[in-house]
Backbone bond lengths (Angstrom), bond angles and torsions (degrees), N, CA, C in turn:
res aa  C-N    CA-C-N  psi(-1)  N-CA   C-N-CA  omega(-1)  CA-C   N-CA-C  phi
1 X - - - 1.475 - - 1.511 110.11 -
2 X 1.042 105.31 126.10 1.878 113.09 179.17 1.448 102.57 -89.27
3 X 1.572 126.90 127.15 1.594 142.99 156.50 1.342 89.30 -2.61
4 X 1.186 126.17 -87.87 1.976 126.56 -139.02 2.005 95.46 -80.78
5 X 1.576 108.69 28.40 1.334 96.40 -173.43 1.679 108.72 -89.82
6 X 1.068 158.49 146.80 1.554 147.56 134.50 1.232 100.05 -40.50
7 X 1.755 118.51 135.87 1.025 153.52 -174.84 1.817 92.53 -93.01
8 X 1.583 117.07 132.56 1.721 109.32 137.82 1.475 107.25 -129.80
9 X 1.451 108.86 134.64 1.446 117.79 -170.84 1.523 108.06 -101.69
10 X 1.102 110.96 155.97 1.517 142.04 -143.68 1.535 118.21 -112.87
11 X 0.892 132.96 122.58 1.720 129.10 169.97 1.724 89.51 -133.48
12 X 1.257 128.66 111.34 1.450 140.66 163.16 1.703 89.57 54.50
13 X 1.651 107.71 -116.17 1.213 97.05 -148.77 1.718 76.66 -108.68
14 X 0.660 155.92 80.55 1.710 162.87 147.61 1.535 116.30 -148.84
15 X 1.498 89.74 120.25 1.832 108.78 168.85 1.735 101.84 -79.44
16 X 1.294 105.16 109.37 1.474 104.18 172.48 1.586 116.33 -100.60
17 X 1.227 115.06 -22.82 1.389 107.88 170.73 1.621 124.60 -144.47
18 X 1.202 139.00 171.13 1.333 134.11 -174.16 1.057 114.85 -158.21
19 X 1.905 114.91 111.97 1.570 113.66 -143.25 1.754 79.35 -120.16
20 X 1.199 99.58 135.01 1.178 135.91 -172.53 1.877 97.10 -89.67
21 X 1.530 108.40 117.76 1.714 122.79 -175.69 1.159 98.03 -75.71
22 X 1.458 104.34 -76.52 1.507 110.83 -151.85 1.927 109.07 -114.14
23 X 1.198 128.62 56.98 1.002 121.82 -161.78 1.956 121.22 -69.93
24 X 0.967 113.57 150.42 1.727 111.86 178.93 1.231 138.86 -40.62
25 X 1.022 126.83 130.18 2.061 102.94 -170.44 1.544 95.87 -90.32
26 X 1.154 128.41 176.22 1.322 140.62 124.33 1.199 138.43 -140.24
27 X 1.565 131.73 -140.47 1.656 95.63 175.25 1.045 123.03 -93.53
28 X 1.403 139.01 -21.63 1.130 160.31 173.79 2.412 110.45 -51.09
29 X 1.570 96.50 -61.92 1.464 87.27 -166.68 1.639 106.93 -105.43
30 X 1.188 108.25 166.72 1.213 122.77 -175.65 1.522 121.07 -84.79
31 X 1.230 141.73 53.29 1.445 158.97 -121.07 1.677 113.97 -55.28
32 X 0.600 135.87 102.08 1.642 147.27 -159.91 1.444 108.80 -125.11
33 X 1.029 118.26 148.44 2.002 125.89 152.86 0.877 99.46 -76.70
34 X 1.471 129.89 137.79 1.647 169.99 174.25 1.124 146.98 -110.05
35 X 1.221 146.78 122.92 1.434 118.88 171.20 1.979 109.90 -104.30
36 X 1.232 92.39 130.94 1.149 100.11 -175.62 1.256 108.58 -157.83
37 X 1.191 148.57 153.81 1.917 117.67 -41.74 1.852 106.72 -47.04
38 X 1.179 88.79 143.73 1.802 90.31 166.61 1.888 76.00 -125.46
39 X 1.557 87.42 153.69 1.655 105.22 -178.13 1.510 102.59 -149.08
40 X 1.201 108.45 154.64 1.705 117.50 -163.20 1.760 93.35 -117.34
41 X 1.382 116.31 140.80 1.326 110.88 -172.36 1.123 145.29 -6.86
42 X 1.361 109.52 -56.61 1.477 134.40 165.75 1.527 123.89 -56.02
43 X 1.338 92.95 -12.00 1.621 97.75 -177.47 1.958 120.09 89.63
44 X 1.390 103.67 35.70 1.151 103.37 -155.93 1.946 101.05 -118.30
45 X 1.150 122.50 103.54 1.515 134.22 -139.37 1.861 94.33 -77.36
46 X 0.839 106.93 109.69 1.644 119.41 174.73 1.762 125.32 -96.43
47 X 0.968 128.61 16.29 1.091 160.69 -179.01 1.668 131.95 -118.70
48 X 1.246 116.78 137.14 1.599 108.55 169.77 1.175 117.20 -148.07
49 X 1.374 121.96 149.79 1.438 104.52 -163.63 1.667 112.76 -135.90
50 X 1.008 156.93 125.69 1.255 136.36 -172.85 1.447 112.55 82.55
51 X 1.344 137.97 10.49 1.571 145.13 174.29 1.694 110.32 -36.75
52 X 1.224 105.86 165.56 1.521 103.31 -146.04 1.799 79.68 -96.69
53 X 1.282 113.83 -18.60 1.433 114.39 -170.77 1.847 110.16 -85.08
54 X 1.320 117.41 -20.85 0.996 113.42 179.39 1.640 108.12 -162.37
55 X 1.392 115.46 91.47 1.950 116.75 -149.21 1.607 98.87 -77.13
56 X 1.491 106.44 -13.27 1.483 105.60 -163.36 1.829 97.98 -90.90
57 X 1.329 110.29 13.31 1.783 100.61 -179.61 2.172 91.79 -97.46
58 X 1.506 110.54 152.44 0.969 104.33 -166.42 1.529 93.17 -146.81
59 X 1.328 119.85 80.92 1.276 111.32 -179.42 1.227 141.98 86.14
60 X 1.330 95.71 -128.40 1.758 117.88 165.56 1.783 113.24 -135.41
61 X 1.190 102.95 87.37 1.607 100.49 -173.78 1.752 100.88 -145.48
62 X 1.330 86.28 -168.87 2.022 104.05 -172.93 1.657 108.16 -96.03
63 X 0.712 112.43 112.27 1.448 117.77 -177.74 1.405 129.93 -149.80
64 X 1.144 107.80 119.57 1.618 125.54 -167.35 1.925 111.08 -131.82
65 X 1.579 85.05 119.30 1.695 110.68 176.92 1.542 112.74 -42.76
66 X 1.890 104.39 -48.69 1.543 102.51 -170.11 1.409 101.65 -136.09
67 X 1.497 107.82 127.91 1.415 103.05 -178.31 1.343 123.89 -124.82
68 X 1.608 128.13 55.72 1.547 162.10 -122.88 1.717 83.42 29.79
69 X 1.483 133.94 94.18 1.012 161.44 126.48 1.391 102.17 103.54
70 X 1.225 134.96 5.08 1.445 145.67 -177.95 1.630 118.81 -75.50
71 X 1.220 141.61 132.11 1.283 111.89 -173.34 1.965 107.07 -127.05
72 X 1.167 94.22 105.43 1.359 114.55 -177.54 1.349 129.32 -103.98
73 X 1.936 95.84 38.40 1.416 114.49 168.49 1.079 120.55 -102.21
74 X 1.417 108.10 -46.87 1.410 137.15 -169.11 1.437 116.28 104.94
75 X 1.323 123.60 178.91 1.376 132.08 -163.23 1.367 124.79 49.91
76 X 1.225 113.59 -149.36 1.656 113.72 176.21 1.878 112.52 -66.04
77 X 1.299 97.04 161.49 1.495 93.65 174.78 1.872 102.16 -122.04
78 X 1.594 103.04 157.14 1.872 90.96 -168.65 1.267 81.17 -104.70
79 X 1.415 106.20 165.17 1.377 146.12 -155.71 1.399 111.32 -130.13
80 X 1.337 150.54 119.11 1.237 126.35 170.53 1.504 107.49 -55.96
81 X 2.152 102.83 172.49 1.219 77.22 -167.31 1.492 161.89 29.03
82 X 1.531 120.49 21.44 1.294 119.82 178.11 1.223 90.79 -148.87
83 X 1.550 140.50 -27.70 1.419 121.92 -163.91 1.455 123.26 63.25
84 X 1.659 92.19 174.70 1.509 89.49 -170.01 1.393 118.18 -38.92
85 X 1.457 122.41 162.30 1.390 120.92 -146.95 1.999 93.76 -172.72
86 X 1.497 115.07 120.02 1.223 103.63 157.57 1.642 129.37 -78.68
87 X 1.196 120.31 135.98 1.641 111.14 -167.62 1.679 106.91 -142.45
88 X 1.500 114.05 152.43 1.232 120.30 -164.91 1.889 89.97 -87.89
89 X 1.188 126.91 55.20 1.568 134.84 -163.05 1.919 105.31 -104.56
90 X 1.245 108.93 -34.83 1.262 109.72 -158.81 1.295 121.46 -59.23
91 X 1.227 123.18 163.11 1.511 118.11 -170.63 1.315 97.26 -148.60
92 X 1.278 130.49 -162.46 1.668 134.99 -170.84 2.147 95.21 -153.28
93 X 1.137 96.63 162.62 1.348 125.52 160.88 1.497 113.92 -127.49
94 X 1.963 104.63 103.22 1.349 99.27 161.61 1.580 122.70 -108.71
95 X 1.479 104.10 177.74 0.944 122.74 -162.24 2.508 102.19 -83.38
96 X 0.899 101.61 137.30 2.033 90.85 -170.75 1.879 70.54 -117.11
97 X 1.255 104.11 -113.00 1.507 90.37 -174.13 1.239 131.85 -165.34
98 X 1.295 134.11 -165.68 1.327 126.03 -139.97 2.024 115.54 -94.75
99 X 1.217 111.09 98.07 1.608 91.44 167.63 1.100 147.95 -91.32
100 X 1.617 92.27 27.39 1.912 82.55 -173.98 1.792 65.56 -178.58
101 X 1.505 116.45 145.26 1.342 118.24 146.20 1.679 97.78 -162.46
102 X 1.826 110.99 150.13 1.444 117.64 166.88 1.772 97.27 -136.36
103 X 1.379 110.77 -169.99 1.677 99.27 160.59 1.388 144.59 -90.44
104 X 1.325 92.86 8.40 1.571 84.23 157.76 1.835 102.88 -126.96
105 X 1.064 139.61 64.78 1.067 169.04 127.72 1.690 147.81 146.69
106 X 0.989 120.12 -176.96 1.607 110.23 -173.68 1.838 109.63 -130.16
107 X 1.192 107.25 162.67 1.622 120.74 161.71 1.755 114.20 -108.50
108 X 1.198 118.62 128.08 1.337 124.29 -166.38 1.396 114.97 -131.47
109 X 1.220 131.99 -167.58 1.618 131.07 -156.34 1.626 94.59 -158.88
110 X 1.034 114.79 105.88 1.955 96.58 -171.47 2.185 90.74 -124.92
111 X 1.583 102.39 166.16 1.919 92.94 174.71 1.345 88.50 -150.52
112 X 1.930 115.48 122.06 0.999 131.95 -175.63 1.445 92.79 -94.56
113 X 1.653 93.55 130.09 1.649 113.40 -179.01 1.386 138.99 -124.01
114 X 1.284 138.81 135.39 1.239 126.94 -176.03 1.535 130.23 -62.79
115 X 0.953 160.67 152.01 1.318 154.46 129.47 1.267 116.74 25.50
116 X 1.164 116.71 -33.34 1.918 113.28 -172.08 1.596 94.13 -110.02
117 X 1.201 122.11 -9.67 2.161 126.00 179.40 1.523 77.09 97.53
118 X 1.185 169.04 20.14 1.271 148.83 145.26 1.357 121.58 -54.32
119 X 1.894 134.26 124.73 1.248 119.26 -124.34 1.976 67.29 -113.05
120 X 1.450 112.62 147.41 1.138 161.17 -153.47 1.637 119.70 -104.43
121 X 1.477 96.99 -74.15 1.377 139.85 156.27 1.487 136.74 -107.58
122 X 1.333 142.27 159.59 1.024 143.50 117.09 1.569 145.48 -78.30
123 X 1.138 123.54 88.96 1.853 109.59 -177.92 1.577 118.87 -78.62
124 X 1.148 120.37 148.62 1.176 120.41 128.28 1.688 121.43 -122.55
125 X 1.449 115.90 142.67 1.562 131.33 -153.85 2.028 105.70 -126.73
126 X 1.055 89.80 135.00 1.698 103.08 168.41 1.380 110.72 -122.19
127 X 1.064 130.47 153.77 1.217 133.99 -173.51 1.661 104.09 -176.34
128 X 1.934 88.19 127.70 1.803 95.60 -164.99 1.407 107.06 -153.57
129 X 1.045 130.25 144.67 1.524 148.58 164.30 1.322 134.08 -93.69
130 X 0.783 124.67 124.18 1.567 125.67 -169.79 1.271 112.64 -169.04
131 X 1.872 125.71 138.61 0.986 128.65 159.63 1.500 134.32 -32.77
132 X 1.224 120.84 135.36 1.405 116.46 153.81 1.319 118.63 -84.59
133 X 1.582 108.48 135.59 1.380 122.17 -166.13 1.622 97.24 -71.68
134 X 1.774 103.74 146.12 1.178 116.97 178.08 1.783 140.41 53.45
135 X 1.531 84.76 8.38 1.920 101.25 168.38 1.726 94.16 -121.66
136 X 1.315 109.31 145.43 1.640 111.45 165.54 1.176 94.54 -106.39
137 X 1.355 138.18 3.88 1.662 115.28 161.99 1.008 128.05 -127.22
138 X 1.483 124.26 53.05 1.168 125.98 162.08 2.155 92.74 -166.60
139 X 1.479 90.17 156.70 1.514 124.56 179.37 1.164 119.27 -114.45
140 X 1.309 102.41 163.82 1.757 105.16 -177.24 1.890 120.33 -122.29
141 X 1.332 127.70 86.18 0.989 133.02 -159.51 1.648 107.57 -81.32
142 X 1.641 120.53 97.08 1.790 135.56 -170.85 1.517 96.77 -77.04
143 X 1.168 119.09 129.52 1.994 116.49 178.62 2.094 81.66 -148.53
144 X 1.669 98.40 98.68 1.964 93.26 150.32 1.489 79.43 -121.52
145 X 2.141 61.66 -178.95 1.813 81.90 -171.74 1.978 94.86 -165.51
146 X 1.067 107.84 141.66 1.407 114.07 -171.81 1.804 99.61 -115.56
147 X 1.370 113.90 123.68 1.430 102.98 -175.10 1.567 89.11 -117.54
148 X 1.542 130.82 156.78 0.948 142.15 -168.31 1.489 112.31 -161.84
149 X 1.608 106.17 118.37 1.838 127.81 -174.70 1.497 103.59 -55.53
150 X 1.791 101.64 142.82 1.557 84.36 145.60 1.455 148.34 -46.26
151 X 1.233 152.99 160.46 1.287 145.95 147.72 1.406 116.91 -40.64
152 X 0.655 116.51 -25.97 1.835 119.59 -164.89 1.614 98.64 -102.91
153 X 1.596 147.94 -43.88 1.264 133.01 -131.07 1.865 87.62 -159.74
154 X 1.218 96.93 133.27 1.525 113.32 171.92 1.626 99.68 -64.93
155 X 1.848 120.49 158.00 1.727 109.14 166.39 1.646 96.55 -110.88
156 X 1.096 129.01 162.44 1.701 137.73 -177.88 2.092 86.36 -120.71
157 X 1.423 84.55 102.41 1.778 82.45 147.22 1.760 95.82 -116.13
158 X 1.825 84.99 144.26 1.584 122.57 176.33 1.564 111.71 -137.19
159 X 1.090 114.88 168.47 1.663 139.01 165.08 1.378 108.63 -126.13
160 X 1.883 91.86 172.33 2.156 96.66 163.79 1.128 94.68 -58.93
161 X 1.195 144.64 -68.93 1.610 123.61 -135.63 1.167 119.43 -81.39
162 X 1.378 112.77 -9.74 1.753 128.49 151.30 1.930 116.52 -47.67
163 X 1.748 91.81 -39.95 1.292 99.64 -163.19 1.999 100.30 -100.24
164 X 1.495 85.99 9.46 1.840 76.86 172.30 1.448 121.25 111.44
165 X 1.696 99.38 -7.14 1.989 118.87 177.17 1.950 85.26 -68.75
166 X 1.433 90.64 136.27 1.509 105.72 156.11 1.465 99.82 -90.01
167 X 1.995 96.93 168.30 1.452 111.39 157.99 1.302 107.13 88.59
168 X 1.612 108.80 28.22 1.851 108.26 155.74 1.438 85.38 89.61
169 X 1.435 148.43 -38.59 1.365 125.23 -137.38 1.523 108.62 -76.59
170 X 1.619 127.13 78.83 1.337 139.04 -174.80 1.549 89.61 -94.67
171 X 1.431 148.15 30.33 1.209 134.42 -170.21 1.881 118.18 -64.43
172 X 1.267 113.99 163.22 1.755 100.54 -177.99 2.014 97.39 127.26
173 X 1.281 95.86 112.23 1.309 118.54 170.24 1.584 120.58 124.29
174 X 1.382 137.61 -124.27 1.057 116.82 173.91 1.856 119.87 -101.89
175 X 1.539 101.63 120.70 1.372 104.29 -166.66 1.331 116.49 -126.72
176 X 1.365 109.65 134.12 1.604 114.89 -177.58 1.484 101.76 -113.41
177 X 1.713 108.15 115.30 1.317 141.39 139.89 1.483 115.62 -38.91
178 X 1.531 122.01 89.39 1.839 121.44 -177.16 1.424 99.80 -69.99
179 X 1.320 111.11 173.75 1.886 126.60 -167.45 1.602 71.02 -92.55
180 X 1.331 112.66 151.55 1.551 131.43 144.80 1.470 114.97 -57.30
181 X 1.457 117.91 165.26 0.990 101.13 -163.39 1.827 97.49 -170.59
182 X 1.388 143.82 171.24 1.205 125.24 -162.05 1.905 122.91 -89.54
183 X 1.512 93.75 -6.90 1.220 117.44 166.89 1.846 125.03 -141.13
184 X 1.213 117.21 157.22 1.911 113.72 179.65 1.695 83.86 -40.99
185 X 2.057 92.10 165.54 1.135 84.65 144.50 1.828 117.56 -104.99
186 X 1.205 105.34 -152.79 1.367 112.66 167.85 1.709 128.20 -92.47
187 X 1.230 148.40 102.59 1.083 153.66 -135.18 1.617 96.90 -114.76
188 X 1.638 114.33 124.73 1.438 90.69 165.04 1.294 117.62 -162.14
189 X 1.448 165.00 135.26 1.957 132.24 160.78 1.764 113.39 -99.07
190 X 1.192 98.38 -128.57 1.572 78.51 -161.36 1.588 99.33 -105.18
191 X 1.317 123.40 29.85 1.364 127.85 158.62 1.395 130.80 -160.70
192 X 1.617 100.72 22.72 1.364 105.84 179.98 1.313 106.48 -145.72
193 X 1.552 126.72 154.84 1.361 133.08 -170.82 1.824 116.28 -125.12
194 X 1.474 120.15 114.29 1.211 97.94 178.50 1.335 129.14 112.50
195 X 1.447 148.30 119.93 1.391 124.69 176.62 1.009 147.00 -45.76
196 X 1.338 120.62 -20.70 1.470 133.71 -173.24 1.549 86.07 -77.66
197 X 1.184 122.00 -58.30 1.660 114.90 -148.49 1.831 98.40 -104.15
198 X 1.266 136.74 43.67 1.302 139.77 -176.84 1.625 92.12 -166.02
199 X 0.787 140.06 2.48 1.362 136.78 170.77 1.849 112.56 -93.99
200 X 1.119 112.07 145.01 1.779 100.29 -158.77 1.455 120.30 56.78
201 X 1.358 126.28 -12.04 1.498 116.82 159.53 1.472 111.53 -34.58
202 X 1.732 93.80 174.36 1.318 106.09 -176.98 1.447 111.10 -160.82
203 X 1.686 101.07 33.79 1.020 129.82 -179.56 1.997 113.85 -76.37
204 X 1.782 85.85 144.50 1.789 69.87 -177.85 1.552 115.25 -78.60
205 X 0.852 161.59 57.38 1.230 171.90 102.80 1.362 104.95 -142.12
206 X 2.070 100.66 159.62 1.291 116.56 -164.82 2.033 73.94 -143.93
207 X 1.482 90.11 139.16 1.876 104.33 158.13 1.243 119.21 -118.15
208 X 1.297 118.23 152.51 1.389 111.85 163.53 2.013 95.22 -140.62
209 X 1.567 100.22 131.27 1.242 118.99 -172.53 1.714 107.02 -122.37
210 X 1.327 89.15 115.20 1.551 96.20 167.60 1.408 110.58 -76.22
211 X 1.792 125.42 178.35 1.292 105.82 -157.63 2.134 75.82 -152.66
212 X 1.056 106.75 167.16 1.605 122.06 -154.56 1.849 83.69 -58.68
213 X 1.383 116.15 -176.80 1.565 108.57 -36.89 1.777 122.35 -59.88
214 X 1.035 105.72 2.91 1.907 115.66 163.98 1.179 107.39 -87.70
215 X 1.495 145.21 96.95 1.273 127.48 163.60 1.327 106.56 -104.64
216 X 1.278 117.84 133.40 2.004 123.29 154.68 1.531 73.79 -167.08
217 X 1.716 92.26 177.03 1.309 148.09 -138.09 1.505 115.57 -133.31
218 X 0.863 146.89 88.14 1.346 140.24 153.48 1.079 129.92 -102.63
219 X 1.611 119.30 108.30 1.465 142.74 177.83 1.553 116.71 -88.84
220 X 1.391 140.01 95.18 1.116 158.03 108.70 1.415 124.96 15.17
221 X 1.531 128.28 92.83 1.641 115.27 172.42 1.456 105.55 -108.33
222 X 1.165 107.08 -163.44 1.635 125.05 145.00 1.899 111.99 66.65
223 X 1.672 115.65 50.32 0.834 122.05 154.45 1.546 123.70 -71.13
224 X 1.722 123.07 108.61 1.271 136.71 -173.55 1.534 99.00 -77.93
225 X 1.366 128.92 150.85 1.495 157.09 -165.84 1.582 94.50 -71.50
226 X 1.362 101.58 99.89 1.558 123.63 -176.41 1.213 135.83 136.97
227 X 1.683 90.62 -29.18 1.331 124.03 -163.99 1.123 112.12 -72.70
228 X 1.743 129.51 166.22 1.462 128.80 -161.72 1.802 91.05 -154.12
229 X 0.953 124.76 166.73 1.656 144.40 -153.21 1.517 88.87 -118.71
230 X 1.577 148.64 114.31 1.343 143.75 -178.28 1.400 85.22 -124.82
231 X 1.775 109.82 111.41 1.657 109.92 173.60 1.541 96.20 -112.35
232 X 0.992 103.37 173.81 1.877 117.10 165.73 1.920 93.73 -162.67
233 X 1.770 108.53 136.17 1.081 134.00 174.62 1.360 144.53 -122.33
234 X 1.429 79.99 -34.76 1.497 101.87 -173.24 1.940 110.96 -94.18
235 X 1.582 103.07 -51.06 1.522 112.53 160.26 1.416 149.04 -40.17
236 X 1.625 80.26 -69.41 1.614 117.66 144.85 1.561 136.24 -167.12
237 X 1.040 137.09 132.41 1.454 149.87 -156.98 1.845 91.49 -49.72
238 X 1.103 130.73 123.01 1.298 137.10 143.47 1.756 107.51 -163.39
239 X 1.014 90.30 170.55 1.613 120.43 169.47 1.352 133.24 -145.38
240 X 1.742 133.18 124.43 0.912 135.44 -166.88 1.753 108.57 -145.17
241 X 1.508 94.12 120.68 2.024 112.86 171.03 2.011 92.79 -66.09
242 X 1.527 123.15 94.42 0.746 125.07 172.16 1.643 123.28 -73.79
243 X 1.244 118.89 144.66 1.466 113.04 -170.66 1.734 102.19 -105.23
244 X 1.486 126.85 -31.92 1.167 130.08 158.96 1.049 143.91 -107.12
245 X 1.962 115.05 37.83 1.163 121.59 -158.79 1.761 125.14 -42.15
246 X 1.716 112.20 -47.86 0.969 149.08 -150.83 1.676 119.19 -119.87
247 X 1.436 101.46 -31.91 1.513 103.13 -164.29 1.327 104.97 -145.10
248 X 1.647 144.49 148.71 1.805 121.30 158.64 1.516 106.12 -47.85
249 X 1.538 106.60 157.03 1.493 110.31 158.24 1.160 99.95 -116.23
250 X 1.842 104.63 141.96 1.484 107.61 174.38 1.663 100.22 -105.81
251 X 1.773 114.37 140.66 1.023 132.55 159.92 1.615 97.82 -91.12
252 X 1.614 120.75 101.46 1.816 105.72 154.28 1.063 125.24 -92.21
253 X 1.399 100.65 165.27 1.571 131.23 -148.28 1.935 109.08 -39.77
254 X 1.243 125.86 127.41 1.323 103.80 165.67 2.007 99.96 99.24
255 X 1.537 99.03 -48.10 1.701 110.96 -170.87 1.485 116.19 -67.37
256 X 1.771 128.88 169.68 0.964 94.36 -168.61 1.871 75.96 -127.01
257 X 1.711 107.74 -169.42 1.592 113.37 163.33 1.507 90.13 -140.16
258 X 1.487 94.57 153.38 1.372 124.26 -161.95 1.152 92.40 -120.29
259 X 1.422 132.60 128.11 1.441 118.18 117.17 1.667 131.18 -144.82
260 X 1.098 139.77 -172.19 1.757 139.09 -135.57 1.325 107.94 -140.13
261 X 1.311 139.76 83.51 1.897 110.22 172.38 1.171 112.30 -122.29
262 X 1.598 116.08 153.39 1.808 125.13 -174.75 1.423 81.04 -121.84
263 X 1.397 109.45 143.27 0.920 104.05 160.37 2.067 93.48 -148.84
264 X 1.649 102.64 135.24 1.237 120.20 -173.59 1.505 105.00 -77.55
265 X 1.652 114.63 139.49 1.873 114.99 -171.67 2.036 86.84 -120.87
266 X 1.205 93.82 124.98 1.640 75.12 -170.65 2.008 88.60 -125.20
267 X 1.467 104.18 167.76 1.726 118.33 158.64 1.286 101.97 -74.45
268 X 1.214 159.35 -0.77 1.473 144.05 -167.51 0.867 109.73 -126.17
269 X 2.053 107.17 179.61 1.459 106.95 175.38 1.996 79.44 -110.72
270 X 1.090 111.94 142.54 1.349 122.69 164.62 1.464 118.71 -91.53
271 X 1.542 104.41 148.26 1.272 107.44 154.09 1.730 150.82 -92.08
272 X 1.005 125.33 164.11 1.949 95.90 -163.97 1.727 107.37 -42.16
273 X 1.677 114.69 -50.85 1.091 104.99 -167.40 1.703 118.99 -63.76
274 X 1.268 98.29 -22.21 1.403 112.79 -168.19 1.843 109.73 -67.95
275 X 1.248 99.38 -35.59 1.440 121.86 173.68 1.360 109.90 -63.53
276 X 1.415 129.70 -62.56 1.467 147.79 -157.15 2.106 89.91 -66.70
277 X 1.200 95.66 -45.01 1.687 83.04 -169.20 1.540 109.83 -81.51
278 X 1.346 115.29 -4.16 1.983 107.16 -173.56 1.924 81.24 -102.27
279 X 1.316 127.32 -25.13 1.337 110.63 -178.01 1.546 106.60 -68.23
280 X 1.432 129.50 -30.75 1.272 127.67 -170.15 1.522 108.20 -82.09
281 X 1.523 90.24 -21.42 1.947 91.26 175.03 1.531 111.17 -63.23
282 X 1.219 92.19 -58.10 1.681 106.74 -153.28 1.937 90.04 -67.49
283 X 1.123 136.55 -37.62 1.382 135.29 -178.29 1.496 97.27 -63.07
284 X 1.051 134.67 -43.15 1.737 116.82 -172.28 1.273 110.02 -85.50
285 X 1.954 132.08 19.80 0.875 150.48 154.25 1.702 101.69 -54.34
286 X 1.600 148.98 121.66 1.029 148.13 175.74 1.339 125.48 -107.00
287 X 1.114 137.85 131.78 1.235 126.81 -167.06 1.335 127.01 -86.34
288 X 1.097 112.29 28.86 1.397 132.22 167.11 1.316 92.94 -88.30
289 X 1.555 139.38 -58.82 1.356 136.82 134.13 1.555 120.99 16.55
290 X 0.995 107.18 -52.76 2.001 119.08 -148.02 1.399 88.25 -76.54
291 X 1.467 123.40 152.51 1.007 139.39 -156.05 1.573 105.12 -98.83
292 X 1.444 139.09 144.34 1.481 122.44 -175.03 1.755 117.92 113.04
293 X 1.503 116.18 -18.04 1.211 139.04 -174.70 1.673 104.69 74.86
């Protein structure tokens, strides 16, 4: 495999996902590595990338609205008082390179950048596949990632609703874009039903269940201490472990942020309980575990 290659990772004889290295910029999104298609055993594509409703969502990747003023979401950026707003702000996250890769996952080196390539951040990323024990239809997809400030300058992650957007929209960190599908899906954790009332949670897992003729399952772990649950259902199907739901987060200078998510790809539609026990599975998954060293 050559550096600038797309990765597709492996569980036995199924390609479940295909993470996109070096993907295209244009003017619209904020250019990131991705995984896109993610597919659930059966072959059933859970992911979307480029939607006509919002071109700058890309899957399953890291993505943040404000990055001390950088915007490494894509699309418009909000403004107090002014709202969405087009701005010459955008920046990219690329990929530097690979330290560890097998097929069912890799360790990588990525540097989130501003507008001029001035590096922002530092990442390093794991990313791994592996069965869930004792279901044959569903998997467990491991994504950490350690981000770390320059020495010299604190980083400010923010969102709209940091900047004053009503209506939960704290979006920013790692977010999965769901496949469309012929109806919402179903949104839920283990005591709440729905977007209105699972959105800003801070629940340890969040699901979102598509319902026939698309059925799978996606179970959600690994909310880090701060963190907030950013769903959308009704608009469009995603989910995001937000890092600034509510408040800026400061990365200081030199410091790093951590965070961990499993998230279960299943053939079914689950039920709460059914959900609550593959989320507790796939979380005692360790990343000493994760494939890549």
């Amino acid at each position: 495999m050559n550096a600038g290659d797309d990765i597709l990772l492996r569980i036995g004889e199924h390609t479940v996902a295909h993470y996109v290295v070096r993907p295209p910029a244009d003017s619209t999104t904020a250019a990131r590595p991705y995984l896109h298609p993610v597919r659930t055993f059966d072959g059933v594509v859970v992911t979307d990338a480029a939607p006509t409703d919002h071109r700058w969502h890309l899957g399953a990747s890291m993505a943040v609205p404000d990055v001390s003023g950088t915007n490494l979401w894509g699309g418009r950026s909000y403004l107090p008082g002014t709202g969405y707003t087009w701005r010459d702000n955008r920046g990219w996250i690329e990929h530097v390179d690979f330290v560890a890769h097998a097929d069912d996952g890799f360790t990588e080196r990525l540097r989130w950048c501003d507008p001029t390539g001035h590096p922002l951040l530092h990442e390093q990323r794991r990313v791994c596949v592996r069965p869930l024990p004792d279901r044959a239809d569903a998997w467990v997809l491991d994504v950490s990632y350690v981000l770390t400030a320059p020495p010299d300058r604190d980083v400010r992650l923010a969102s709209p609703a940091t900047h004053g957007r009503p209506g939960g929209a704290g979006y920013g960190g790692f977010f999965w874009r769901a496949a469309p599908a012929p109806h919402p899906p179903r949104v839920f954790t283990a005591s709440a039903n729905g977007e209105l009332a699972v959105n800003g949670s801070t629940a340890p897992w969040v699901a979102l269940s598509s319902l026939p003729p698309v059925p799978y399952t996606l179970v959600f772990t690994g909310l880090g201490d701060g963190d907030h649950w950013f769903v959308r259902s009704r608009t469009y199907p995603g989910v995001c472990a937000a890092l600034a739901f509510d408040r800026p987060r400061l990365v200081a200078a030199g410091c790093t942020l951590t965070g961990r998510h499993a998230v279960v790809v299943a053939d079914a539609v689950f039920s709460r309980r059914t959900a609550g026990r593959v989320a507790e599975a796939a979380a005692t998954i360790t990343s000493d575990d994760a494939a890549g060293g």
